[in-house]
C-alpha positions, 0 to 999 in steps of 0.5 A, spaced: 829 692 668 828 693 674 820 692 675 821 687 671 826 684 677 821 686 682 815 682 679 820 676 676 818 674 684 812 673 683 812 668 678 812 661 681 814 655 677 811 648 678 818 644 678 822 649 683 815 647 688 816 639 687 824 639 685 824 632 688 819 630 682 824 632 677 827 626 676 821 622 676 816 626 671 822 629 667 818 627 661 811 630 663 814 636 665 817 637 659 811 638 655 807 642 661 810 648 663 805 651 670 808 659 671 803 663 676 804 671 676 800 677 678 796 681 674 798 687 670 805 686 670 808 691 666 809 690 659 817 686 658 816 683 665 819 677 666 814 670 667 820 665 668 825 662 663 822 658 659 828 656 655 832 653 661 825 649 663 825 646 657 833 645 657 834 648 652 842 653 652 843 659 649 846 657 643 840 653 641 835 659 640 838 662 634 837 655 631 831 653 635 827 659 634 823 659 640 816 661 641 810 662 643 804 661 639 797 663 641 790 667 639 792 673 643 799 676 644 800 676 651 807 673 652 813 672 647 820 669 648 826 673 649 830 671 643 836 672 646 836 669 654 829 665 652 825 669 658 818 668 656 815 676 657 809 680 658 807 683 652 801 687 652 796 687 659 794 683 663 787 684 667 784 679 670 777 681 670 777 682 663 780 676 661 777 671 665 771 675 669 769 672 675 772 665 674 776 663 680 781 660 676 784 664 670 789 660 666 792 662 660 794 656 656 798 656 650 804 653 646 810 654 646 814 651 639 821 650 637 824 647 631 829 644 628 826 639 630 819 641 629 816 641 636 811 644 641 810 644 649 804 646 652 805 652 657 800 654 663 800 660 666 796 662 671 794 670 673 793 671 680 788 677 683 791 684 685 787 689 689 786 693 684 778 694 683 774 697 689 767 696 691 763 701 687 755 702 689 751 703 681 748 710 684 752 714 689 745 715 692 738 712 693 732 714 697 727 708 701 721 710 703 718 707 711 712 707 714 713 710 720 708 704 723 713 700 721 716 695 726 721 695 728 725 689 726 724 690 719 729 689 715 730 692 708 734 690 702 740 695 700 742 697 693 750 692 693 756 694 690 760 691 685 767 689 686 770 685 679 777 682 683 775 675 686 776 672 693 779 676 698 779 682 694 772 681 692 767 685 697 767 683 702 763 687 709 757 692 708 758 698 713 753 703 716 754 710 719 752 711 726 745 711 727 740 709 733 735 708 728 738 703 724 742 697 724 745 693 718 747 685 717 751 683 711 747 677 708 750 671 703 747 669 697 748 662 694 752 664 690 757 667 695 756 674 694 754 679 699 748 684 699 745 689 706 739 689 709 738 694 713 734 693 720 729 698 723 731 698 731 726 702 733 720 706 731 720 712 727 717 718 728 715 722 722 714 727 726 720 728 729 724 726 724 721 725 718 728 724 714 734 720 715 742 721 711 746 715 712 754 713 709 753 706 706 760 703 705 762 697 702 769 693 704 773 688 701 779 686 703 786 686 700 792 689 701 791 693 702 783 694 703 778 698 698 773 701 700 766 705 696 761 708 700 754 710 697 748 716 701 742 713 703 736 717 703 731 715 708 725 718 708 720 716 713 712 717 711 705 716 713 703 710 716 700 704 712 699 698 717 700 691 712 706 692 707 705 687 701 708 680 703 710 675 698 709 668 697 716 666 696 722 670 699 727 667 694 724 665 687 728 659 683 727 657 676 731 654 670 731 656 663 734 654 656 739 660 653 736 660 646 728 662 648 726 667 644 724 674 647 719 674 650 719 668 653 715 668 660 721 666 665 716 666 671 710 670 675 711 673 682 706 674 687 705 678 693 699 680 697 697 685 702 692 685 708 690 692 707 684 695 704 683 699 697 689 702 695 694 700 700 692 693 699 693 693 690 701 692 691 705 695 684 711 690 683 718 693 679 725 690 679 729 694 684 735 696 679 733 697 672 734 691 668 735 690 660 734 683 660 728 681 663 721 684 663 717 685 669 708 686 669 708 691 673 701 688 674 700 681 675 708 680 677 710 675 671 717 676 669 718 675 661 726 676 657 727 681 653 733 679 649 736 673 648 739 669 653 747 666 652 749 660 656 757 663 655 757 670 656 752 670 663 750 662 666 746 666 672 741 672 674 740 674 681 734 679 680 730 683 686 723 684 686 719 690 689 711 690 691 708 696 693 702 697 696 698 703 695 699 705 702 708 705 699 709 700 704 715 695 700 716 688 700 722 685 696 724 679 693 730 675 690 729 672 683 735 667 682 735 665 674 740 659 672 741 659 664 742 652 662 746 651 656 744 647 649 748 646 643 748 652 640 756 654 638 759 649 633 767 648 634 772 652 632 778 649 629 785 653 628 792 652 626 797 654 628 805 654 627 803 651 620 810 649 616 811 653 610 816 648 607 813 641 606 819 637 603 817 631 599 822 627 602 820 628 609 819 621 613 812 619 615 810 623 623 814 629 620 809 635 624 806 640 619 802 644 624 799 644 630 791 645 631 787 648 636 779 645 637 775 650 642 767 650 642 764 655 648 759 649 651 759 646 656 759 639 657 758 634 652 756 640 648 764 642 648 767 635 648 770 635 639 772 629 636 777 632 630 778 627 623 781 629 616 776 628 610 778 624 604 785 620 603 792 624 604 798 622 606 797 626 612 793 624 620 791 627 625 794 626 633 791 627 639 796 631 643 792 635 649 786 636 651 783 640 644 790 639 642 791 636 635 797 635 631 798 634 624 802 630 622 805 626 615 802 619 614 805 617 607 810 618 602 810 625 599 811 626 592 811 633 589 812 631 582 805 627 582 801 631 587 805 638 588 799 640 594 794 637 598 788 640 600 787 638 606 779 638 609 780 638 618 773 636 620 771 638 627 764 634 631 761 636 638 758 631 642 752 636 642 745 634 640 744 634 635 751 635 634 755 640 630 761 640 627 766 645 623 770 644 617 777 647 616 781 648 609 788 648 607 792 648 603 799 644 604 804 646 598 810 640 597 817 644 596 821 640 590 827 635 593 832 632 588 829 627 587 829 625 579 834 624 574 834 627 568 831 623 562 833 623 555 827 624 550 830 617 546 834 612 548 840 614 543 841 618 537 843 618 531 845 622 526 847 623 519 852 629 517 854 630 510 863 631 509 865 638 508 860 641 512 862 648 515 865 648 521 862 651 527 854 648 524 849 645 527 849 637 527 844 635 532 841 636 538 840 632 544 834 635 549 832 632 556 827 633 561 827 633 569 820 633 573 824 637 579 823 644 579 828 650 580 835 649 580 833 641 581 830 641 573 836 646 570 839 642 566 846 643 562 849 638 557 857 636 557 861 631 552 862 625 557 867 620 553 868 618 545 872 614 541 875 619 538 882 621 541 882 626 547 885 631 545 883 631 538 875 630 541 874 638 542 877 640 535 872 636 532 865 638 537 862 641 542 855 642 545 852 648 548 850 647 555 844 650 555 841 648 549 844 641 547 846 643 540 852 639 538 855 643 534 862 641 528 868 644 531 872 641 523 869 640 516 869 632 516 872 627 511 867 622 510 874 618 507 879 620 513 873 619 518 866 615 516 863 614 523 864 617 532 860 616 537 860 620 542 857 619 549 853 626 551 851 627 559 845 631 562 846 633 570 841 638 573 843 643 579 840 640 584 845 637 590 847 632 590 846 633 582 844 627 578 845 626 572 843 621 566 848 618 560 846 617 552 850 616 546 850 619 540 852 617 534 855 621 527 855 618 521 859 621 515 856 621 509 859 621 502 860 627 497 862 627 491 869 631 492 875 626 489 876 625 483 877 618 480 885 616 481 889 613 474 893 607 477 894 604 470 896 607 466 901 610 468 906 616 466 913 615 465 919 618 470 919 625 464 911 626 465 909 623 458 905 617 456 907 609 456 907 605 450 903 600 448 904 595 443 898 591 438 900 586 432 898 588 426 894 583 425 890 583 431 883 581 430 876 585 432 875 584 441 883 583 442 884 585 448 889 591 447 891 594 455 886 595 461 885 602 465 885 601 472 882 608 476 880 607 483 876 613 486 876 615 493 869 616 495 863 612 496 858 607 494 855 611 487 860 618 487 865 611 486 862 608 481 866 609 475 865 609 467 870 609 462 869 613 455 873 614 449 874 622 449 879 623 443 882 618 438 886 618 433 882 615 428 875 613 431 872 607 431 879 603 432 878 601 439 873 601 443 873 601 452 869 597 456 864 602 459 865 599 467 871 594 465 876 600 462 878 594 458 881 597 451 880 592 445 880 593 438 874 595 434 875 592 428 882 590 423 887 594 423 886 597 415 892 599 410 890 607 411 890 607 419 897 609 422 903 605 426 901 609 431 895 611 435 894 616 441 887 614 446 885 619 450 880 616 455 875 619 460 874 616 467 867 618 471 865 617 477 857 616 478 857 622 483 853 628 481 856 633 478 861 627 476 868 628 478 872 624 472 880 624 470 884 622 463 888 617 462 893 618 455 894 611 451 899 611 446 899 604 442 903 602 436 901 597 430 907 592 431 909 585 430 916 586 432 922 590 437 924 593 430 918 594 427 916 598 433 922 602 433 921 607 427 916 609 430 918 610 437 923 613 434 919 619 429 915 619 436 921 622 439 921 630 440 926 633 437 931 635 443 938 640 443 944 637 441 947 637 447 943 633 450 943 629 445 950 628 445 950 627 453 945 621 452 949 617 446 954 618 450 951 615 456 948 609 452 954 608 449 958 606 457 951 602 458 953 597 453 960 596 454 958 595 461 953 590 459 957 586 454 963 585 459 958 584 465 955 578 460 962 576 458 963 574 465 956 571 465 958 567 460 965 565 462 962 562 469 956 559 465 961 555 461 965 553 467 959 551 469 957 547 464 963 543 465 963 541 472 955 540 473 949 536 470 948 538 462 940 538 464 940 543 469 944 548 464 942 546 457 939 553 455 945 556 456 949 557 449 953 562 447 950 569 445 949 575 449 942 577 454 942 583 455 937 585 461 934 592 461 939 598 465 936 601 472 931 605 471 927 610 476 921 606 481 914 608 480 911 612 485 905 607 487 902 614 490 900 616 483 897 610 482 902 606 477 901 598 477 906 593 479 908 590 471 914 588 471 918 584 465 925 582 462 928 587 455 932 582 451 936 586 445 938 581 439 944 584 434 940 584 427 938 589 423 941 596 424 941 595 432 945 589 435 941 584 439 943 579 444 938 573 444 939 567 450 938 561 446 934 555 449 937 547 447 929 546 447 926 552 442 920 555 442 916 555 436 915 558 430 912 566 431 913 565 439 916 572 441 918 574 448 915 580 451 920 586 451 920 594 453 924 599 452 927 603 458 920 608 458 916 601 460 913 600 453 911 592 452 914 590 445 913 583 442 920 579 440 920 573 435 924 567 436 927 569 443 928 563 447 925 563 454 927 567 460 930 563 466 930 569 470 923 570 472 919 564 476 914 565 471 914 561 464 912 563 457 908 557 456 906 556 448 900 556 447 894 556 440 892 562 437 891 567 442 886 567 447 881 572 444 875 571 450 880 574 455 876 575 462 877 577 468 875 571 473 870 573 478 875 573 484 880 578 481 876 584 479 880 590 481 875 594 485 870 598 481 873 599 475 871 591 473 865 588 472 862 584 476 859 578 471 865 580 465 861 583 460 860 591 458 852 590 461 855 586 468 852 588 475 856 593 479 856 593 487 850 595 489 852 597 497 857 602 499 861 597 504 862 592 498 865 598 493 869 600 499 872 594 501 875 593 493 877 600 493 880 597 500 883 591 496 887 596 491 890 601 496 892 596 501 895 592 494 899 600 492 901 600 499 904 594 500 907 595 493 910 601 496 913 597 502 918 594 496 917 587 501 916 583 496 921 579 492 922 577 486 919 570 483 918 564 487 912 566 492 905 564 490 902 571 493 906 575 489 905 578 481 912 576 479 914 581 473 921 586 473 924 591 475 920 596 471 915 597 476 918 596 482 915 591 487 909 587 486 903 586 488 901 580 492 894 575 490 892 576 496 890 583 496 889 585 490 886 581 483 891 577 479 892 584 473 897 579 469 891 578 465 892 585 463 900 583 461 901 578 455 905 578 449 900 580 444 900 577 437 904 570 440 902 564 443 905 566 450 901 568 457 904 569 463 902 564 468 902 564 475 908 560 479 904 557 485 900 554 479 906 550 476 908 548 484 901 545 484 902 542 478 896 546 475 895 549 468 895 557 467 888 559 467 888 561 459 893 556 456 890 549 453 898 548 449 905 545 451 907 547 456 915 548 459 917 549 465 922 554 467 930 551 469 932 553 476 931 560 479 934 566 478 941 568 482 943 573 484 
């Protein structure tokens, strides 16, 4: 440090000169920073504070990062105190020679932001070089007839350092003989000549020793010294005399060897041998040539302008006699166009982002040709078309800079073309490659390959399987082009969403968590996001939609007919004389699933005597196959098969008992020998139980009676005229279906008449019915009986209405098809749905029918929407969901349908009547 202290004193810096132009050229200086140092500084020495000059604080040059950039590492900065410092030798004589100004000019480059400063520092001479003579002696040869005067050219000394270090003064040791003078040549070097003062004697002293020394002047001074030799021979009295004592001449650098410079000539007064003259260079050249005969100088080797611009050559011509003569040959080489330009990048940036802004610098190129003049004025251009351009920054300073917008996933590098032209004739030019990588900026949104998806996923599929697979692409590269998939949003509920799919991050599979209902859940939709790692992360949407597909996994469900509170089959009662197609009952099945796994087909499985019925392939209607023979039984028992359409085919039975009756009575019997044989005890509890009911009716129906009676006394005979005395009965309470197992809303009133073993009640009408009409009966299990001669029931809003024979050609009209147990034209070959949404939507009909059933909201008669039938099945259905399935329930064997009660307030006639009709008295109250 400390020699790095001592030579810190030389450094000098232009702005510590001029400080009053500080304020005026701030900018200028900024870019041109001038230091001047002496030579051969020790390495570490310290030039000047480049960082304080270029304004820069300490606690920038971490981030800055400060340095120099140059062909030859003669300086570097300090990355702790910004100080430029030697790093490797400085010899002037070998950088710059004989030039009386070495510069040395570099950049000094800083970024963040990305900049550079042109930076000049001059090397001044040190005395360090003394003049040293080639030979440490030499021999000259005088006539001892030489005159006195004459003068003899001395071999010179060299000294590399320039200016007053230079050699400057020729010394000669004491002699009475000779004297020296110091002569210049035009270039401003030196050389001797010694002068003969007086004339020698060979006699007395035929040889001389003399000390020549050469001087500069430093500080302090340097000095060499050679020994001179003179001999003195024989006279000769005419030494040779040249024709020119300095020859000039002019010659191209790229002659070839050879070449004939110039010829130099020499004459002698002398006779014979002291009169042929023999010319040689007085120091050993090895560029030129010279014929030691006729003079004529000729090269030997190629000329270069750039390493040597001018030749100072001394000639010798001897006579024979050995008296010399001397010359000075002087040999300017003249440049030509013969080195091209050479083109350099330094501080190229590694990192090109492709969002950078146009004038964002990428390199910084140095242009140096070694000619001269034109020859060495370059023009610098780029080849082809790139978004980059090239700027003039100093002299043979370029910089590169971006010119347009950079796109990484278009072009990913440039290959950028530097042509470099002199202005040399012919010109010569130079052209540079290189290759300039974009680094990749987050720039591009992930993109899905489609625009959305669809996907279709069969129910009951395993948890945890692969449904589907979102994929997208991102151009960016690295972490920008890393993808990872997430769920977004859905329409399912939040917290239920993870429980029914997830998605890989990596892969984009969407995987099902659950098994899927297609019956509890037919479609989702799901909202998946792709966002790659770059920052910002950007990230694009798309939705994703799951449809459910149906399996055939639901059997066919019996709505009616439906089982008695004990678990055992119902009832249902056929007059004997029915004809072939009478219509008996109808199955109604629904089936949960969809489209053709809901289709559903009806088979007789088991009958109990084969041939009797037949069931309606898609209606379920029961009919009768043919009459009822004198060997068929009473009592039958039809099992029926539902299928659904699906593979394999899901199916269910339904169990018909039907009875051949004409009358309560009739049936009776057999109902009774139907009955399975019970323990005594509990047949007790039962005609025990039977017993209570009836006195409680007979007295709740004595008190009726006795009001309606007092009634009739104080009111309008018209309004009670079908009370009469006698006893109606209506059915006791029984259990409510559950609509959850299928039952259908049929209702009707029980009138039991006293005839016969078994006493009935019969209501009795002032206006009675005819002839064979009976009133549609049931028992406690819900068993439908027909009643002769009942009279017509004022508690039920609907009307028996008398009609002609019975309407065989019964049929479903084509808005009160239940679903898909019906057909679609009415006959056994009708057309079935034909799509999944209109098998669903009756499905949806018969089930919203079951639940508002359930409710119990439904009243008794009165509403135009509802069914109309009593309490053995609970709550009724209403229209408006459901079919009209009174078709299904009417008195069999009899004139008497069951009309609809909004009919009778339109004033319309019941759909299948054509007979008398008769409206019902007052409603029913309670």
């Amino acid at each position: 440090m400390g020699s790095g202290a001592g030579e810190r004193g030389w450094a000098e810096r232009r702005p510590v000169l001029f400080p009053f132009l500080l304020s005026l050229f701030c900018l200028a200086l900024s870019e041109q920073i001038r230091y001047r140092i002496p030579e051969e500084m020790p390495e570490g020495s310290v030039v000047g504070n480049l960082a304080k000059d270029l304004r820069l604080s300490v606690h920038e040059l971490p981030t800055r990062k400060l340095r120099v950039s140059s062909e030859k590492p003669y300086f570097t900065v300090s990355s702790e105190s910004g100080e430029l410092l030697v790093s490797s030798r400085l010899d002037r004589e070998q950088i710059c020679g004989k030039k009386p100004a070495c510069v040395l000019e570099f950049e000094a480059v800083a970024e963040n932001p990305f900049n550079f400063y042109h930076v000049s520092v001059e090397i001044e001479d040190v005395n360090d070089h003394t003049p040293k003579f080639m030979q440490n002696s030499f021999e000259l040869q005088i006539s001892e007839s030489t005159l006195p005067g004459t003068r003899f050219i001395l071999e010179v000394a060299e000294d590399a350092d320039i200016g007053l270090n230079s050699l400057q003064t020729y010394k000669l040791s004491l002699s009475p003989s000779f004297s020296l003078i110091n002569k210049e040549k035009q270039d401003g070097s030196k050389y001797p000549e010694l002068v003969l003062e007086k004339p020698l004697d060979r006699e007395q002293q035929g040889y001389h020793r003399l000390v020549l020394t050469a001087s500069d002047r430093g500080d302090p001074p340097l000095s060499g010294t050679t020994e001179l030799r003179i001999q003195v021979t024989d006279a000769n009295d005419n030494p040779p005399v040249f024709s020119q004592d300095v020859y000039r001449v002019s010659i191209g650098e790229n002659v070839p060897p050879g070449t004939t410079v110039l010829q130099v000539s020499a004459t002698d007064q002398d006779e014979g041998v002291n009169s042929e003259i023999t010319y040689s260079f007085y120091r050993t050249g090895q560029v030129f040539g010279l014929n030691s005969k006729n003079g004529e100088i000729t090269t030997l080797n190629t000329l270069d302008f750039e390493e040597i611009k001018e030749y100072s050559i001394v000639v010798e011509g001897r006579d024979g006699g050995g008296l010399v003569a001397q010359c000075t040959v002087e040999i300017n080489i003249q440049d030509e166009n013969d080195n091209r330009p050479d083109v350099t990048f330094h501080s190229l940036v590694e990192m090109i982002l492709e969002n950078a802004v146009p004038g964002t610098l990428i390199a910084l190129i140095k242009i140096h040709d070694r000619d001269s003049g034109e020859n060495g004025e370059v023009n610098c251009r780029l080849e082809g078309e790139v978004p980059f351009q090239i700027i003039s920054s100093s002299k043979n300073s370029y910089k590169l800079v971006t010119d347009g917008t950079l796109d990484r996933e278009q072009t990913p590098e440039y290959n950028v073309t530097i042509t470099a032209t002199d202005k040399g004739k012919p010109p010569l030019s130079t052209s540079t490659s290189v290759t300039l990588h974009i680094t990749d900026v987050n720039d591009n949104a992930p993109v899905f390959h489609q625009t959305s998806y669809v996907v279709h996923v069969a129910e009951n599929n395993p948890p945890g399987a692969s449904i589907a697979q979102v994929s997208a692409s991102d151009p960016d590269l690295g972490p920008n082009s890393h993808i990872s998939y997430s769920i977004l949003a859905s329409d399912l509920e939040p917290r239920a969403l993870s429980s029914y799919v997830s998605v890989s991050a990596q892969s984009g599979v969407v995987f099902a968590q659950r098994a899927f209902d297609h019956e509890q859940l037919r479609a989702f939709e799901l909202t998946l996001q792709a966002r790659d790692h770059g920052s910002p992360a950007l990230s694009a949407n798309v939705s994703l939609r799951v449809l459910v597909g149906d399996r055939n996994d639901n059997a066919p469900r019996v709505l009616y007919p439906a089982l008695g509170p004990d678990g055992s089959a119902l009832f249902d009662m056929v007059p004997r004389a029915a004809q072939p197609g009478y219509l008996v009952t109808k199955v109604v099945a629904v089936d949960a699933d969809s489209g053709h796994n809901a289709w559903l087909s009806y088979h007789v499985l088991q009958a109990s005597e084969p041939g009797l019925f037949s069931v309606g392939l898609h209606t379920g209607e029961v009919r009768t196959a043919r009459a009822l023979g004198d060997r068929d039984a009473a009592r039958q028992r039809l099992l029926v098969a539902v299928r659904d359409g699906g593979q394999p085919p899901l199916s269910a039975t339904a169990t018909l008992l039907l009875v051949f009756a004409d009358s309560l009575q009739e049936a009776l019997p057999d109902l009774s020998d139907h009955s399975e044989p019970t323990d005594p005890q509990a047949e007790l509890q039962f005609y025990l139980v039977v017993a209570l009911a009836l006195i409680s009716v007979l007295f709740l129906l004595a008190v009726i009676l006795a009001v309606a009676l007092h009634l009739r006394h104080s009111s309008s005979p018209a309004a009670w005229g079908c009370f009469q005395p006698g006893v109606c009965v209506k059915s006791g309470p029984v259990v409510p279906p559950n609509y959850s197992e299928g039952t259908l809303p049929y209702s009707y009133n029980l009138c039991v008449a006293h005839t016969g073993k078994t006493e009935f009640n019969f209501l009795k009408c002032n206006e009675q019915l005819s002839s064979g009409q009976d009133v549609l009966c049931g028992d406690s299990s819900g068993a439908l009986f027909p009643l002769c001669n009942s009279s017509e029931s004022t508690s039920h809003p609907e009307t028996l209405t008398a009609q002609a024979p019975p309407n065989t050609d019964w049929r479903f009209s084509q808005a009160q098809r239940p679903g898909t147990s019906g057909s679609q034209n009415g006959d056994e070959t009708g057309t079935w749905p034909n799509n999944q949404f209109d098998t669903e939507m009756l499905q949806a009909m018969i089930l919203a029918s079951a639940s508002e059933a359930a409710d119990g909201s439904s009243t008794l008669g009165g509403s135009a929407g509802t069914m109309g039938l009593s309490a053995r099945y609970g709550p009724q259905f209403t229209l408006q969901h459901v079919p009209d399935y009174r078709q299904n329930v009417y008195i069999p064997g009899s004139n008497a349908t069951l009309t609809n009660a909004a009919g009778k307030r339109d004033g319309k006639a019941p759909a299948g009547g054509n007979g008398n009709k008769k409206k019902s008295g007052k409603k029913e109250k309670k």
